[in-house]
DRENDO-1510 file (C-alpha; in Angstrom, 1 decimal, always signed):
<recs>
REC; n; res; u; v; w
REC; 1; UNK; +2.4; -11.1; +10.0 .
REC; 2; UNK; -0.8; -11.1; +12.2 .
REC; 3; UNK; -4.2; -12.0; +10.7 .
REC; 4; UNK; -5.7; -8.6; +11.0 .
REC; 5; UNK; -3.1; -6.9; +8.7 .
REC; 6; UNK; -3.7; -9.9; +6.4 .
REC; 7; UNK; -7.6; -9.8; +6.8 .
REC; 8; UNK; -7.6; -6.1; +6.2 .
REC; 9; UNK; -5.7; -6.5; +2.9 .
REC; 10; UNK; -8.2; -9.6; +2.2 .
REC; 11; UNK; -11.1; -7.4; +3.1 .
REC; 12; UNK; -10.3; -3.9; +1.0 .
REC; 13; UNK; -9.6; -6.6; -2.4 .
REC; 14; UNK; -13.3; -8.5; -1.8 .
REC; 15; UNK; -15.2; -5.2; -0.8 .
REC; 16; UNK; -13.7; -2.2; -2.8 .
REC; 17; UNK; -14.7; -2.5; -6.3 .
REC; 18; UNK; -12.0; -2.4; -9.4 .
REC; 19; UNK; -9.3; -3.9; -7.5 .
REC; 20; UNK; -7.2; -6.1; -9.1 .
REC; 21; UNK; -4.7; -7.0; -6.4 .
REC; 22; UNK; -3.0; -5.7; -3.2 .
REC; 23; UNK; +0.9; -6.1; -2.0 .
REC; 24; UNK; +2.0; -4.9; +1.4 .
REC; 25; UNK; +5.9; -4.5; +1.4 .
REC; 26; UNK; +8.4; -3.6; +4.0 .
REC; 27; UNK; +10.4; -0.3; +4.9 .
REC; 28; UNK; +12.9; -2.0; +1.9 .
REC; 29; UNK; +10.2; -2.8; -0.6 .
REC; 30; UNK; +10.1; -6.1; -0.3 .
REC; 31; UNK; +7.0; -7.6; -0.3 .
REC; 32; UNK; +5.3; -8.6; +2.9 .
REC; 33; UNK; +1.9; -10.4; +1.6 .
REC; 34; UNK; -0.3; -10.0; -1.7 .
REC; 35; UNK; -3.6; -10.8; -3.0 .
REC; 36; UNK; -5.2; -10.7; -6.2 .
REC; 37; UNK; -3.7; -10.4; -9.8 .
REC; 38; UNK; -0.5; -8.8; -11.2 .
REC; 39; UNK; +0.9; -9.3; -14.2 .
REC; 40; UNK; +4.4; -8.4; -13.2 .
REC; 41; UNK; +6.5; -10.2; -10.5 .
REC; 42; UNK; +5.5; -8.2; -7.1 .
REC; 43; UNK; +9.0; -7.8; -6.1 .
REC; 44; UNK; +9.6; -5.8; -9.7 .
REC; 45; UNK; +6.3; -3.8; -9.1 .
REC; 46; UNK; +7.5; -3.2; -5.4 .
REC; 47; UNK; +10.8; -1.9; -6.9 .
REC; 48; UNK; +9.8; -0.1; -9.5 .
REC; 49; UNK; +7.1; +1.9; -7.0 .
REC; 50; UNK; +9.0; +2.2; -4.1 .
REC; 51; UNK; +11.4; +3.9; -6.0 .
REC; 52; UNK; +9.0; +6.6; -7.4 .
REC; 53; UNK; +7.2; +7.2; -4.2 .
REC; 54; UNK; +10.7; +7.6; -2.4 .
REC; 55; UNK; +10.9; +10.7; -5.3 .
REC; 56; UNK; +7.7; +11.9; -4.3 .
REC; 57; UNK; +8.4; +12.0; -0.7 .
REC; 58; UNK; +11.7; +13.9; -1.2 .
REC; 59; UNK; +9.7; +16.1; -3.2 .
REC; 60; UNK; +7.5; +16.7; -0.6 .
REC; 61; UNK; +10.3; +17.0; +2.0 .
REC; 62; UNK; +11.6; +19.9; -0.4 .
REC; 63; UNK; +8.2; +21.6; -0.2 .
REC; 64; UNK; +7.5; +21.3; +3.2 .
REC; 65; UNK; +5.1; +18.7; +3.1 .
REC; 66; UNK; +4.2; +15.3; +4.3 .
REC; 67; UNK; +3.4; +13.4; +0.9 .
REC; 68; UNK; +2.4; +10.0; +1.8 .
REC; 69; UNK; +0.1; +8.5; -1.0 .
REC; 70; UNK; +1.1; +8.5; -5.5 .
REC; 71; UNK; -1.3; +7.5; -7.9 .
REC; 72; UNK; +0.1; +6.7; -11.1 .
REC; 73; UNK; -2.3; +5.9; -14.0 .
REC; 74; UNK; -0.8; +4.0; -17.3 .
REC; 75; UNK; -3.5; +2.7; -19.3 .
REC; 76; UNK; -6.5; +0.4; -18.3 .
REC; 77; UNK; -4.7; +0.8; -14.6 .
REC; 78; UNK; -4.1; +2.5; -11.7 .
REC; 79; UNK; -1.6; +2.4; -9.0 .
REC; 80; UNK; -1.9; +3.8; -6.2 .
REC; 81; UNK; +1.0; +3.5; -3.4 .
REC; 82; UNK; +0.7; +4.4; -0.2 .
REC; 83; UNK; +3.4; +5.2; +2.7 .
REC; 84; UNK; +2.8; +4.0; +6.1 .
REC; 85; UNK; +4.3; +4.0; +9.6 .
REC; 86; UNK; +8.0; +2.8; +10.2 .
REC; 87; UNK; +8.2; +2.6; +6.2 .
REC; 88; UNK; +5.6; -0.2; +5.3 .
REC; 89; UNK; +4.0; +0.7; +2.3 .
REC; 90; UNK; +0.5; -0.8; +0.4 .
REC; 91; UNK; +0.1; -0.9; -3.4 .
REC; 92; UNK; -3.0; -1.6; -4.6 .
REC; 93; UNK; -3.8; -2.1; -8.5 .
REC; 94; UNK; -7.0; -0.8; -9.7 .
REC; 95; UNK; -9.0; -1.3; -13.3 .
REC; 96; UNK; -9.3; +2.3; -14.1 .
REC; 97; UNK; -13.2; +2.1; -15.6 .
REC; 98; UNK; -14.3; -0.2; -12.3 .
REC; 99; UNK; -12.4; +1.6; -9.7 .
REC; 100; UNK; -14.3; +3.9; -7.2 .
REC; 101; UNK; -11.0; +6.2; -5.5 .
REC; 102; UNK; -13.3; +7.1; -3.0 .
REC; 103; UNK; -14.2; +3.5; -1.9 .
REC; 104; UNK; -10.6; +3.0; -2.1 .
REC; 105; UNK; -9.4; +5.8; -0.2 .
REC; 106; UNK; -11.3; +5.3; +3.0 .
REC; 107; UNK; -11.1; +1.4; +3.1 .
REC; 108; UNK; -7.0; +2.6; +2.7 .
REC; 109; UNK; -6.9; +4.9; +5.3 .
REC; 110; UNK; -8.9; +2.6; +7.9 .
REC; 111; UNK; -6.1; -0.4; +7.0 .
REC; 112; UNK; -3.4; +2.2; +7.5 .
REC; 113; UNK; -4.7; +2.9; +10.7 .
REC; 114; UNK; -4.9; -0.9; +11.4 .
REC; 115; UNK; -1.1; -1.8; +10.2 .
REC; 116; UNK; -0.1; +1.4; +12.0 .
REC; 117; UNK; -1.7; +0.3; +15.4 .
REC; 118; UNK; -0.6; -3.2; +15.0 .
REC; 119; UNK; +3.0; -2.4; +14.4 .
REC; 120; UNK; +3.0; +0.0; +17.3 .
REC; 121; UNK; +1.6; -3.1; +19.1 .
REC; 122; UNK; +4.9; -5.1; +18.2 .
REC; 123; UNK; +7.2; -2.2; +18.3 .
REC; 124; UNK; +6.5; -2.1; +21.9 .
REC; 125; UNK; +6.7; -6.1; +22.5 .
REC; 126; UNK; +9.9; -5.8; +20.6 .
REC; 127; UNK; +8.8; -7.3; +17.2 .
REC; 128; UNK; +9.5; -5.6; +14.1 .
REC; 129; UNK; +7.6; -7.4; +11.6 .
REC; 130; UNK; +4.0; -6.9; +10.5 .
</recs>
């Protein structure tokens, strides 16, 4: 993984106030890098959201539309999951009363601009990985 995808992660966790931790996974859910705190083992919480975001997409596909983000609230927390190029996906775990969704939805649609330049970066050197 390159140091600006993980920097970027890094950055949105220490400037974006409320979040409680970060994962970026592959196309298959399995996690790439984290940061911060979970309470449940990242490759559960990758599961268990990939799965209902691949519902939401389908979804989506059956409406005609292009759904790439879910935000689930349960409790003191949200999650919000987010699809990106070639299938890599962010999750990031907020404290519901601290988090600002606006905050958090810029500084997550500058990093998926970021991951999505540096995988087309690798795609064309012929690396697949972040």
């Amino acid at each position: 993984m390159s140091s600006n995808v993980k920097d970027t992660v890094d950055n949105i966790l220490k400037n974006v106030p409320g979040i409680i931790g970060l994962m970026l996974m592959d196309s298959d859910g399995m996690p790439i890098y984290k940061n911060g705190r979970f309470d449940i083992s990242p490759s559960k919480l990758s599961a268990m959201t990939s799965a209902c975001h691949a519902c939401i997409v389908q979804i989506g596909k059956r409406l005609n539309q292009s759904l790439i983000t879910t935000l689930v609230e349960y409790e003191s927390i949200k999650i919000y999951h987010l699809g990106l190029d070639l299938g890599n996906q962010l999750i990031v775990l907020t404290k519901t009363k601290e988090s600002q969704f606006g905050m958090l939805k810029v500084a997550a649609t500058k990093a998926m601009t970021e991951f999505s330049q540096s995988m087309n970066l690798r795609k064309e050197a012929g690396q697949h990985n972040l």
